[in-house]
Steps between C-alpha positions, in 0.01 A plus 500: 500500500664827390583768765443535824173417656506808721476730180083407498508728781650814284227393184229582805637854556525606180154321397396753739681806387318432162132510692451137563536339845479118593155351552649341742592466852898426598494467878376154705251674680337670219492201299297265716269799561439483157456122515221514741308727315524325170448159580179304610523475881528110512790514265679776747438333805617176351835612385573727797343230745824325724459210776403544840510864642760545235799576727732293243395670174576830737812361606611495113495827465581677776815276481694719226539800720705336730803521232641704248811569313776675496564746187810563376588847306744586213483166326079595327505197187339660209376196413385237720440118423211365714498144335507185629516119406245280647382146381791491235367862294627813584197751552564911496352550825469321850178558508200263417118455575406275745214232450195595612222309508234768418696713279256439217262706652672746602430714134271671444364238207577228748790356250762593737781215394465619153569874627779396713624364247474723205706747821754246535543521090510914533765495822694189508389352833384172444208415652369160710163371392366295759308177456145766582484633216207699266654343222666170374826535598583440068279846424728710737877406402480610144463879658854497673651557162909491574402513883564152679180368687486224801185247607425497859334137568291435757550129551163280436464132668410415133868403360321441171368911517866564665753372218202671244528877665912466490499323120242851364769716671785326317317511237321846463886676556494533854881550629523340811234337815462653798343237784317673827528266742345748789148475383381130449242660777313812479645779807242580772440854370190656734374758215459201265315325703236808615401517133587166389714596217674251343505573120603186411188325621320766297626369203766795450847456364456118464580480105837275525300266650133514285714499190695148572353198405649333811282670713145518264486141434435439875173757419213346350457894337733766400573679810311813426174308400516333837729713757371358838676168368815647358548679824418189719778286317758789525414533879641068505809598336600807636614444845790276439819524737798537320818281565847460441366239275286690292798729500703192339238419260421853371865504394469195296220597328655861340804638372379784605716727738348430825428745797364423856254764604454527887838408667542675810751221681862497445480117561174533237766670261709204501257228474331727190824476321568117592140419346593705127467843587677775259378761704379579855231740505468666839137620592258468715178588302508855613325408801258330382571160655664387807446827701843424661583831578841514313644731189595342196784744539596334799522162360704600190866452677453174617360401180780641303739329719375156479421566065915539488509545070092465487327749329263682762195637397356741784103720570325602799416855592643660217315840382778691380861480309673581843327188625674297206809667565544362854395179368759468230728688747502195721540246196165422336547387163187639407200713703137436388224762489164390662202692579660801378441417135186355520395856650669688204272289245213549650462829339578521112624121490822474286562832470517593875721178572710575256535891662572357819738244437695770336470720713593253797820433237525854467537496896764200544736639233527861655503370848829311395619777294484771757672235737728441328499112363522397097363174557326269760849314559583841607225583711523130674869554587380801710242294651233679700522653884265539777350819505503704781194735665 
């Protein structure tokens, strides 16, 4: 990608000197403000929802302001080089968007994983499509253009529907799997419950699994003639706890890149790459399952140092390009954007994604710049420091 990402910032001042100013919001805040007014209330409340009273999806963020870095004057880099390698590619940018589940209906036609997408195309940040998806997962990879894309799978009991979901991805162009391990049971999440709202049994986002034959031909009708059936056989293979096994057998099935989504353990970190793992992929749902109470930032270290040369991919908490800094700062391979970007394509779709990944781009690459780092080899040397009151 030519230049540095940073100069979308000066394009914004001097759109404005010529009359026109962005549509669009740049800050957090302002942009999940802007989320709750656009999108239907169940959809909000579903994607800001987090388990229990919430104290871990808290935790995430208020983590990042416990550290910073340390800038370093008279060595500016005109040009900086943000990229990264990560299952065997080298990407421009250590950024990428995260799977989530509901993501389709986040736009405002309700084809969110083809918007995400068509953003990923536009910016260069690939994007995750999860296993809940608005469309077949073979309709959304042909709108990543040059952009890499990954399949999140939510592992069925159904080996038949299993080896199926991982063959389309190979198949449809997909780059690499991504496993979550962390969610083989839906998170207690209280404001879920009060309205019962649980898309999924709705008969949202479920379009990986109505368009594979492995999972019609237990239906005696095509799912959306008879939904109260194709949601009663999903509910028998859904909740399926996920071994070391599985883990084992995954890998056989794919030659696929494979990530582990949900380690937290250090000990879980080595087992992960024992059982075929590429790539550790620390999370913890943004809060949205085990309400345990502890940052995702606060698990990275011992993660990194039980992943020795393992690729480790890294979200939780993270609303701004500071957050990613401290992230990368501490040796993520990679930092994943959650809730953030579904919020930002909530309100003009494609073209609002794509403004805020750039513009959270935009943020990174003068952050390092004014620092003082050319690269994220750089900017890991430093490492990051407690920050004082």
């Amino acid at each position: 990608m030519p230049g540095n990402f940073g100069d979308f910032q000066m394009g914004v001042y001097l759109d404005a000197v010529n009359g026109v100013n962005s549509r669009y919001p740049f800050d957090a805040e302002s942009i999940e403000r802007k989320a709750a007014e656009a999108l239907p209330d169940w959809v909000y409340r579903y994607v800001s929802a987090a388990a229990g009273d919430g104290r871990t999806q808290r935790a995430n963020i208020a983590a990042y302001s416990r550290y910073g870095i340390i800038p370093r004057m008279m060595v500016s880099p005109p040009e900086r080089d943000l990229s990264i390698t990560l299952f065997g590619q080298r990407f421009d940018t250590p950024i990428f968007m995260c799977p989530i589940g509901l993501i389709g209906l986040c736009a405002p036609d309700f084809q969110g994983d083809v918007a995400a997408a068509r953003a990923a195309a536009a910016t260069g940040v690939p994007f995750t499509l999860s296993t809940f998806a608005q469309a077949p997962m073979e309709q959304v990879s042909p709108h990543t253009g040059a952009t890499p894309i990954f399949f999140q799978l939510y592992l069925p009991n159904d080996r038949e529907l299993a080896a199926s979901l991982i063959s389309r991805a190979e198949a449809s162009g997909y780059s690499a799997l991504m496993l979550t391990v962390d969610t083989w049971a839906l998170g207690f999440r209280p404001a879920d419950l009060q309205r019962g709202n649980f898309p999924q049994f709705r008969g949202f986002c479920m379009e990986n699994y109505y368009s594979d034959e492995n999972f019609t031909k237990h239906l005696a009708k095509p799912p959306r003639e008879d939904q109260p059936a194709a949601l009663r056989h999903y509910g028998k293979i859904f909740q399926h706890p996920i071994t070391w096994a599985d883990l084992r057998w995954i890998r056989s099935q794919t030659k696929l890149p494979l990530a582990v989504k949900g380690i937290q353990h250090p000990e879980d970190a080595r087992l992960a790459i024992d059982n075929g793992a590429d790539v550790l992929y620390c999370t913890n749902h943004g809060g949205r399952q085990a309400n345990s109470g502890i940052s995702t930032l606060e698990l990275l270290p011992g993660i990194l140092a039980a992943a020795g040369s393992t690729p480790v991919m890294f979200d939780g908490g993270v609303r701004d390009a500071t957050d990613a800094i401290i992230a990368l700062a501490m040796g993520a391979t990679a930092v994943g954007l959650g809730r953030p970007y579904a919020y930002a394509l909530s309100y003009g779709g494609a073209e609002s994604l794509t403004h805020f990944l750039k513009s959270f781009l935009a943020e990174l690459d003068l952050c390092l710049a004014v620092c003082g780092f050319k690269d994220l080899a750089s900017l890991k040397d430093a490492g990051c420091q407690p920050a004082t009151d």
